[in-house]
C-alpha positions in Angstrom: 0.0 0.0 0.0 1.2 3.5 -1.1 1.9 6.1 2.1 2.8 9.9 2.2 3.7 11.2 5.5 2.8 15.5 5.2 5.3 16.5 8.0 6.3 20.3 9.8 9.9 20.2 11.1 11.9 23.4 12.6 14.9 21.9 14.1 14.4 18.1 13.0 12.5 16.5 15.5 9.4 16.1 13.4 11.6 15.3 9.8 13.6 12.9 11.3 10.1 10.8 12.5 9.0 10.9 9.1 12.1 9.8 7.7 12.0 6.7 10.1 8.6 5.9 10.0 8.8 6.0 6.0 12.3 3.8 6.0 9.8 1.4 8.3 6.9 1.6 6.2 8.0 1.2 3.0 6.9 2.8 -0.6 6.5 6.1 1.3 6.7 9.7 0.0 8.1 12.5 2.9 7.0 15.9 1.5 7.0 18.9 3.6 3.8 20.5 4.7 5.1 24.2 3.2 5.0 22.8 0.2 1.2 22.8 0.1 -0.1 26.6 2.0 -1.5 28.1 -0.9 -3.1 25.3 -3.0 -4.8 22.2 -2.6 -3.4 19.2 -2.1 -4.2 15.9 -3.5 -3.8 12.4 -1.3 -3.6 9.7 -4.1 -2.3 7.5 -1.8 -3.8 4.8 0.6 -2.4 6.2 3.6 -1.7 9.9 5.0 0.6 10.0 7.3 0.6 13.8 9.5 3.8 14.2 11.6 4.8 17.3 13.4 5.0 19.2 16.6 2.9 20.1 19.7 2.8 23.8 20.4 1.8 25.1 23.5 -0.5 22.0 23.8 -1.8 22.5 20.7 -1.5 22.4 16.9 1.1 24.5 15.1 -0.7 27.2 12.9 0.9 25.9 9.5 -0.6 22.4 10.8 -4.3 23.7 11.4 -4.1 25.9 7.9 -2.3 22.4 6.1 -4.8 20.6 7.2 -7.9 22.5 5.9 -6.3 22.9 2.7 -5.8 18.8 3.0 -8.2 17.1 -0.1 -10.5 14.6 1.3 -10.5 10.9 0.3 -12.7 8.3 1.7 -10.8 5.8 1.0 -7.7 6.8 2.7 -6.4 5.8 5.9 -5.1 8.8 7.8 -3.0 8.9 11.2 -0.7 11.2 12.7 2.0 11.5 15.0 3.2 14.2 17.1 6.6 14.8 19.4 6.7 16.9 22.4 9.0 17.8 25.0 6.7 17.8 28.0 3.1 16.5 27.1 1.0 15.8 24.0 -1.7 18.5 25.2 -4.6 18.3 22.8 -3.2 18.1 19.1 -4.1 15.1 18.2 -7.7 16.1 19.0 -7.4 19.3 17.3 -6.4 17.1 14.4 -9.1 14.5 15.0 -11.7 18.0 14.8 -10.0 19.4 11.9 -10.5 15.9 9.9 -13.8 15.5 10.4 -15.3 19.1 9.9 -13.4 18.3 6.5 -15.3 14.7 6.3 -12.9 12.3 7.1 -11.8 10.4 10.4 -8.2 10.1 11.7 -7.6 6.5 13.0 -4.8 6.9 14.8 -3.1 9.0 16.7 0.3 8.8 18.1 2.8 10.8 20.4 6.7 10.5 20.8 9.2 12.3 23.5 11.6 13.9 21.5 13.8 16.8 23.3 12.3 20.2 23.5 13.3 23.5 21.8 11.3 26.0 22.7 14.4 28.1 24.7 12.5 31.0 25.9 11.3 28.4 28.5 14.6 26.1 28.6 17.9 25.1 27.2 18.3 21.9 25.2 18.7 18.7 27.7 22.0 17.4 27.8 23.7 14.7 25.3 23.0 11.8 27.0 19.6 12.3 27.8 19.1 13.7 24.3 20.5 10.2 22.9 18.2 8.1 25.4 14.8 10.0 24.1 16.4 9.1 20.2 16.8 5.8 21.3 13.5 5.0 22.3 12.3 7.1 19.3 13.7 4.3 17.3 11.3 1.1 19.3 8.2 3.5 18.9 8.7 4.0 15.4 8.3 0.4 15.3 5.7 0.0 17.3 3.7 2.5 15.4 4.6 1.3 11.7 3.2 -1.9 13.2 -0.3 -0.6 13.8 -0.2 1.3 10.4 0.6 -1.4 8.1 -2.7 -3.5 10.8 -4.6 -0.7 9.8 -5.3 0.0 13.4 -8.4 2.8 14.4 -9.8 3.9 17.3 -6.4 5.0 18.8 -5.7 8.7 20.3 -2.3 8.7 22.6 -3.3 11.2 24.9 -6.0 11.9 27.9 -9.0 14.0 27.7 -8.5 14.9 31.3 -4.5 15.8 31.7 -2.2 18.4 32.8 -1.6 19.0 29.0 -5.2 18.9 28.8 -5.6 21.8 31.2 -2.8 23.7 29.7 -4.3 23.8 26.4 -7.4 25.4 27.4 -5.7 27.6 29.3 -3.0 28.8 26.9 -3.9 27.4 23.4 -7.2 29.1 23.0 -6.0 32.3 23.4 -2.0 31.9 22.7 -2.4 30.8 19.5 -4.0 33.5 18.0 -1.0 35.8 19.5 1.6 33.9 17.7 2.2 35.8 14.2 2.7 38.6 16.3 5.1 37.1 18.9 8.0 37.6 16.8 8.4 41.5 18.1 10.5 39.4 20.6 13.1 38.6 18.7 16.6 40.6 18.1 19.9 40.1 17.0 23.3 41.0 19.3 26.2 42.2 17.6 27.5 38.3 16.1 25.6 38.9 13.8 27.8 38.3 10.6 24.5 38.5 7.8 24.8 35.2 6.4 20.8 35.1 6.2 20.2 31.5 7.2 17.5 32.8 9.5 15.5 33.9 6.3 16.6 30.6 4.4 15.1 28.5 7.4 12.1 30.3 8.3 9.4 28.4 7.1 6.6 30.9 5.9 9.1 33.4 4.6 8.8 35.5 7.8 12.2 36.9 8.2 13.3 39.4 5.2 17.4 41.0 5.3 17.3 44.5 5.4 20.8 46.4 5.6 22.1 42.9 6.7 20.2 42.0 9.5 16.9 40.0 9.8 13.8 41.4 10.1 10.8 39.4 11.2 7.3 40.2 9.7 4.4 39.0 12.3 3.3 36.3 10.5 5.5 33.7 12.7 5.0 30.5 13.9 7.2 30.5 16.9 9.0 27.2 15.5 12.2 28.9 16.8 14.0 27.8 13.5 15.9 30.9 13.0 16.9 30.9 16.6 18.4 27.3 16.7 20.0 27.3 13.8 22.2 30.8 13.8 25.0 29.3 13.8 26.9 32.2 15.6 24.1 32.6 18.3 23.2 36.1 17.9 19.3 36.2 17.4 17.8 35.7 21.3 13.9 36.0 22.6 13.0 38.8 24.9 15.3 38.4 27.6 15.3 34.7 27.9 17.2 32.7 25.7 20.7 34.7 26.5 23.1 31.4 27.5 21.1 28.8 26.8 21.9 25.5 25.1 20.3 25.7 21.6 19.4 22.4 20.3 18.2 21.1 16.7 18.6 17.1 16.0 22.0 15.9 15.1 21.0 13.8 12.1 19.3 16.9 10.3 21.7 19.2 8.5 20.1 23.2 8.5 20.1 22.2 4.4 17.3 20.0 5.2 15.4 22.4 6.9 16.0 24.8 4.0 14.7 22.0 1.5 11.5 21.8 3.0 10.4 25.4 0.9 12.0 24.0 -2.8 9.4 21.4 -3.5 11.4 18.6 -2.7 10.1 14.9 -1.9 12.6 13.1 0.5 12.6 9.4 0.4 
């Protein structure tokens, strides 16, 4: 059976899960969710695969907008799969909503630990606690390929009544809709040396160079892309992120984080 995991990656996390889960799976296409925005996209495939990350205990933005631009078939089998650093808060029920407003039911839905990266809150774990959560990344994958290939339903890793259940209502509902504009945090120290991978990274073209510097637009997502991935450490977050351990996955290079905006399929 032919498979297409859509997928949302800023620092890896999310890419590398589709990469494994397709490697697992078999005769499966990886394309990037930013490939689709602005026009529809057709699922001629028997299986949609939806892999990406949880966001204040909710769906990313680009997710929620992929997903209603997402065309319906009622012959396909869809799941999804998100990573977190804390909890799985309520994106897989977002998704679950999302689906069926659109028609279609998601069968299953599955969570992985991966490490975090959200460093206005925290600084990446350390190495060998970062290798433990890949590890285990590794047996899930497997675990979850397994009930793909069954055809499994009915499943939805995470609890109506949670701590990530209760921090969604209290922060996703009215968060989310503050996130374009939450890139007025952002600024850059002096490091800065204008190579412009921040703008190459950003996924939705939020960052534009202006006399050599970045400037960020309000339509972000908070994926903290061009923050990880400076690779001299000048662009920071209010007043928070000064010193702390960035972090993006070690198998990802910042080329394939770049790739996801030149409609490229990875196998």
């Amino acid at each position: 059976m032919s498979t297409v995991i859509y997928y949302f990656s800023a620092t890896g996390n999310s890419l590398v899960i589709a990469n494994d889960l397709a490697k697992e799976l078999g005769d499966t296409d990886v394309v990037a969710m930013v490939e689709a925005l602005d026009k529809p996209v057709d699922t001629v495939y028997d299986n949609v695969g939806i892999v990406f990350p949880v966001y204040i205990s909710g769906l990313p933005l680009i997710v929620a907008r992929f997903l209603k631009n997402l065309n319906i078939s009622n012959n396909t089998y869809y799941f999804a799969v998100t990573n977190f650093g804390g909890m799985p808060g309520r994106a897989l029920a977002l998704t679950r909503k999302i689906l069926k407003e659109r028609g279609a039911s998601l069968a299953a839905g599955f969570g992985i630990l991966m490490p975090g990266n959200y460093t206005p809150l925290y600084g990446a774990a350390a190495k060998d606690k970062q290798k433990a959560i890949f590890d285990k990344e590794k047996v899930r994958i497997k675990e979850i390929a397994g009930k793909v290939r069954e055809g499994a339903t009915g499943i939805l890793e995470e609890k109506l009544f949670s701590i990530g259940a209760i921090l969604y209502a209290l922060l996703y509902k009215k968060g989310s809709s503050e996130i374009p504009a939450a890139d007025a945090g952002f600024w850059i120290t002096d490091k800065c040396t204008s190579c412009g991978l921040c703008e190459k990274v950003c996924p939705v073209a939020n960052i534009a160079m202006e006399n050599g510097r970045p400037k960020w637009l309000h339509h972000c997502e908070q994926c903290m892309a061009c923050l990880q991935w400076c690779p001299v450490e000048a662009i920071q977050y209010k007043q928070s992120t000064a010193g702390k351990e960035h972090y993006h996955h070690p198998d990802i290079k910042i080329s394939d984080i770049i790739k996801q905006k030149q409609n490229d399929k990875l196998r």
